[in-house]
C-alpha positions in Angstrom: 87.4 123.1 123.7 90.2 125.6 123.6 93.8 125.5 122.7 93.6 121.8 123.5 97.5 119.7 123.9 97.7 115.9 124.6 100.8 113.9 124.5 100.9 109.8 125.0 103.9 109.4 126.4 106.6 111.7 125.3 104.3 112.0 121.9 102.6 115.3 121.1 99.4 114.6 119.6 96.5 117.3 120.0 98.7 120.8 119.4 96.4 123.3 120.5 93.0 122.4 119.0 89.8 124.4 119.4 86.2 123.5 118.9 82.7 124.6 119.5 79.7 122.3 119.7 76.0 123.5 120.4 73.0 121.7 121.4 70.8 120.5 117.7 74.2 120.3 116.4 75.9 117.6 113.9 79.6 117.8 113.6 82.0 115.7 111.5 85.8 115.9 112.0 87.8 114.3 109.4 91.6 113.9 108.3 94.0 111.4 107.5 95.5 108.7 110.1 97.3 109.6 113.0 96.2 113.6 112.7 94.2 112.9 116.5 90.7 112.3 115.5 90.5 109.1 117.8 92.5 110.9 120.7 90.2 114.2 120.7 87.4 111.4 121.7 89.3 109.0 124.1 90.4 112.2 125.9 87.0 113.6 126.0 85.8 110.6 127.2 88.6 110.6 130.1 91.2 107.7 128.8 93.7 107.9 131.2 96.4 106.8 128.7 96.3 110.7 127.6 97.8 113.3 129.4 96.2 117.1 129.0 99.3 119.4 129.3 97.6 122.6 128.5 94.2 123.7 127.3 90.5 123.6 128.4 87.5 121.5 127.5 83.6 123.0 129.3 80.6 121.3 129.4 77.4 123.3 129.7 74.5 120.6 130.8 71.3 121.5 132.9 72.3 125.0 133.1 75.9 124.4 134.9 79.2 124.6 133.5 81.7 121.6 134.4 85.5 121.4 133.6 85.0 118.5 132.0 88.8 117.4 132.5 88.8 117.3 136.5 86.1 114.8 136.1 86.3 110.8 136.4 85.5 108.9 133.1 81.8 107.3 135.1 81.2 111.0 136.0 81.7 112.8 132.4 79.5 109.1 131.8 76.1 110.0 134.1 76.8 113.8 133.2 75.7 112.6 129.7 78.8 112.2 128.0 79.2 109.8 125.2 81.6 107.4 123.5 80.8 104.7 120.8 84.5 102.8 120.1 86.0 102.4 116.9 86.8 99.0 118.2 84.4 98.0 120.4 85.4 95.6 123.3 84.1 92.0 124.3 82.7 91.9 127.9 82.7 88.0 128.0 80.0 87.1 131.3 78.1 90.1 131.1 74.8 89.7 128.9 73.9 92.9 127.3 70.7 93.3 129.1 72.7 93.4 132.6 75.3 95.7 131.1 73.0 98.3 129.9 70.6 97.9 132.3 73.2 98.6 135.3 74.1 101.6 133.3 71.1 103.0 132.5 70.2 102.9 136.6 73.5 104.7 138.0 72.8 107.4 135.0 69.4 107.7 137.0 70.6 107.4 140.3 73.2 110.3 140.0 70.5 113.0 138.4 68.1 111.8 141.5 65.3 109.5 139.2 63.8 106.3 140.4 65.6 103.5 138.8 63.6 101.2 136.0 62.6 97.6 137.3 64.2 94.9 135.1 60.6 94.4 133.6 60.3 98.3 132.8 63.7 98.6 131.5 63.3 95.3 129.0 60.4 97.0 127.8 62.4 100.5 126.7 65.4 98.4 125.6 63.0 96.4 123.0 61.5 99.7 122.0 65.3 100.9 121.4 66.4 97.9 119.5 63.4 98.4 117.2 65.9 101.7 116.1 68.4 99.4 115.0 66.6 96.4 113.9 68.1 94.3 116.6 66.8 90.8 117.5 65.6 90.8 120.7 68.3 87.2 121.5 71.3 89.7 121.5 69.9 90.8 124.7 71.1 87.6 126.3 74.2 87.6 124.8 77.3 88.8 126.0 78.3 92.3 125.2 79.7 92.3 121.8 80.9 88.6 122.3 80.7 86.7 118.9 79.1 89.8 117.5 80.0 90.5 113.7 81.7 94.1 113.3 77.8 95.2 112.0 76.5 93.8 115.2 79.1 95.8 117.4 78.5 98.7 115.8 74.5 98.2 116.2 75.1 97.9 120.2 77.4 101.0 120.5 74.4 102.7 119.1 72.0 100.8 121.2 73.8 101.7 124.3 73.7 105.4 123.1 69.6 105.1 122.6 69.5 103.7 126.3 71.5 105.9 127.9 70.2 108.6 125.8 73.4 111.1 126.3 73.5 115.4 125.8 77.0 115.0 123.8 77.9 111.6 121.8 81.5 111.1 119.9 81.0 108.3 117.6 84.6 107.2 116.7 84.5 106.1 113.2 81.2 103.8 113.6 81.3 103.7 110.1 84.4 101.7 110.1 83.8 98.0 108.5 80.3 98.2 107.9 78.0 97.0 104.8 75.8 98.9 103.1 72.5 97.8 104.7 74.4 98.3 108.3 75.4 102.0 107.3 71.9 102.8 106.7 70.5 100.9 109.7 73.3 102.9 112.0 72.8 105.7 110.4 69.1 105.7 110.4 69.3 105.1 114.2 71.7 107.9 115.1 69.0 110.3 112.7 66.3 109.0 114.9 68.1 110.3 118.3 69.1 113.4 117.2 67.5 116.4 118.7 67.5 120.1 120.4 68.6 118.9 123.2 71.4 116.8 122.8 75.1 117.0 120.6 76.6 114.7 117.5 80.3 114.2 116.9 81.6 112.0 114.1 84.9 111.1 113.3 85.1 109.5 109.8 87.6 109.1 107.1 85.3 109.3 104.4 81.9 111.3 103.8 80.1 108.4 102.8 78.3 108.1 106.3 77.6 112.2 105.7 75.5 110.9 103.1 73.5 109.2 105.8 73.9 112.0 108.2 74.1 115.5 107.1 76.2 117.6 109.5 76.0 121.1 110.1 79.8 121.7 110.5 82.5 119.4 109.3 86.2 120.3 109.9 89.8 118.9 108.7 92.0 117.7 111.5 95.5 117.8 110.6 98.6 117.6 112.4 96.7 117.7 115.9 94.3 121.1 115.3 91.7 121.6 112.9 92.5 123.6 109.9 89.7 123.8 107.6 86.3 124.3 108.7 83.3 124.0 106.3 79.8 122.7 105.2 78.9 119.1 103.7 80.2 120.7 100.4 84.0 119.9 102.5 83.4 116.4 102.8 82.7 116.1 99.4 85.8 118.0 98.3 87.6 115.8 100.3 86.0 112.9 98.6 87.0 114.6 95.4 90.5 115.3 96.1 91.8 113.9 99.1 93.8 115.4 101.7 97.2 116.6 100.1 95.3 120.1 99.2 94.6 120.6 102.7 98.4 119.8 104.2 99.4 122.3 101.3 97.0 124.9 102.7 97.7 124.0 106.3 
C-alpha cells in the first residue's frame, strides 16, 4: 500500500498511509477511534462507500501482480482476499452451510478447480468447525441469525478456514468477546496461519496479541501509521496509552 488517501464523503480519512505485508506474516495495526483502522480494511476489501483519491494498493498472488483497487469486491474475494467484520451482518434465509458452501465453489470455479459436492464440502466444513469448537446445528442456521457476538465472531473465522484466503483483515474480531471465546478465536486463526498466506489485525488493545504474536505491529494515527514496532509496542501501549504517540506524531 503506498501513499494511500480515502475520503467518505467530503471527509478525509486515510492521509497518505503506507504499508507492507509479506507472505508468513502477522501484522497488528492499532490506534485510538476514528484514526482509520476499520476504513484501511473496508477499502481493501472494496466498500464502495469509500472513495480512493490518490495512492496505490498491489497484490502479488500466484506469481501476478493485481491493482487491487480496479478490482470488484467478489473479484479481490476469489483472488483470496479476506474480510472478517467488526460487526458481522445477519443473512436471515440463508443457512450457513448454503452460504459458505456457494462461496467456497465460485472461489473454485474462478482458479479453474472442480467444485466440492454438497456431501464433500459438509465433510471439510465439520473438519473446520472442529478449529473453532463449533456444533455442527449452526450449520443449519441462518448466517449469524440469533448468534451471540462469540458465535459471530466463531463464523467470520469459520468462513476464513473454508475459504482458506492468501491475505485476511480481521477487523477487531476481538471486539465483545469472553475469555474462553478469545482463546477459541484465537486458537483458530494460530491454526491457519502459514507461509503461504497473510494476517492483518486491527485491535484496540494487545490482549488478543497475547493470543497471537505478530511480527509487526504499527500505531495508526490521524489516517497514516506513525509508529512501527514489535510486540514490545503493544505492550507499551497497554502501558501508557496513546497520548505519547499523538505527542510523538
Amino acid at each position: 500500500i503506498k501513499d494511500l488517501c480515502v475520503t467518505v464523503g467530503d471527509k478525509k480519512i486515510l492521509k497518505g498511509l503506507n504499508l507492507s505485508v509479506q507472505a508468513g506474516e502477522v501484522h497488528a495495526i492499532m490506534g485510538p477511534n476514528g484514526t482509520g483502522k476499520s476504513t484501511l480494511s473496508k477499502v481493501i476489501a472494496g466498500h464502495p462507500d469509500y472513495t480512493v483519491t490518490s495512492g496505490s494498493v498491489e497484490y502479488e498472488v500466484n506469481r501476478k501482480k493485481i491493482n487491487l483497487l480496479e478490482l470488484d469486491p467478489e473479484l479481490r474475494a476469489r483472488e483470496g482476499v479476506f474480510l472478517a467484520f467488526q460487526y458481522p451482518i445477519e443473512i436471515p434465509g440463508v443457512s450457513n452451510a448454503e452460504f459458505l458452501r456457494t462461496a467456497f465453489n465460485e472461489v473454485c470455479a474462478h482458479h479453474g478447480v472442480e467444485p466440492l459436492d454438497p456431501i464433500d464440502f459438509n465433510a471439510l466444513m465439520l473438519e473446520k468447525m472442529k478449529l473453532l469448537e463449533m456444533s455442527s446445528t449452526m450449520l443449519n442456521r441462518p448466517v449469524n441469525v440469533d448468534f451471540s457476538g462469540g458465535e459471530k465472531k466463531r463464523n467470520e473465522i469459520l468462513q476464513m478456514a473454508v475459504l482458506n484466503p492468501k491475505l485476511a483483515f480481521l477487523d477487531e474480531t476481538d471486539s465483545g468477546l469472553d475469555v474462553d471465546s478469545m482463546r477459541i478465536v484465537a486458537d483458530g486463526i494460530n491454526k491457519l496461519k502459514s507461509k503461504h498466506n497473510a494476517f492483518v489485525l486491527i485491535t484496540h488493545y494487545q490482549r488478543l496479541l497475547d493470543h497471537i504474536v505478530p511480527d509487526v505491529v504499527h500505531i495508526l494515527w490521524d489516517g497514516r501509521i506513525v509508529k512501527t514496532g514489535d510486540k514490545s509496542l503493544a505492550l507499551e501501549v497497554e502501558e501508557k496509552g496513546y497520548d505519547w504517540v499523538k505527542k510523538e506524531a
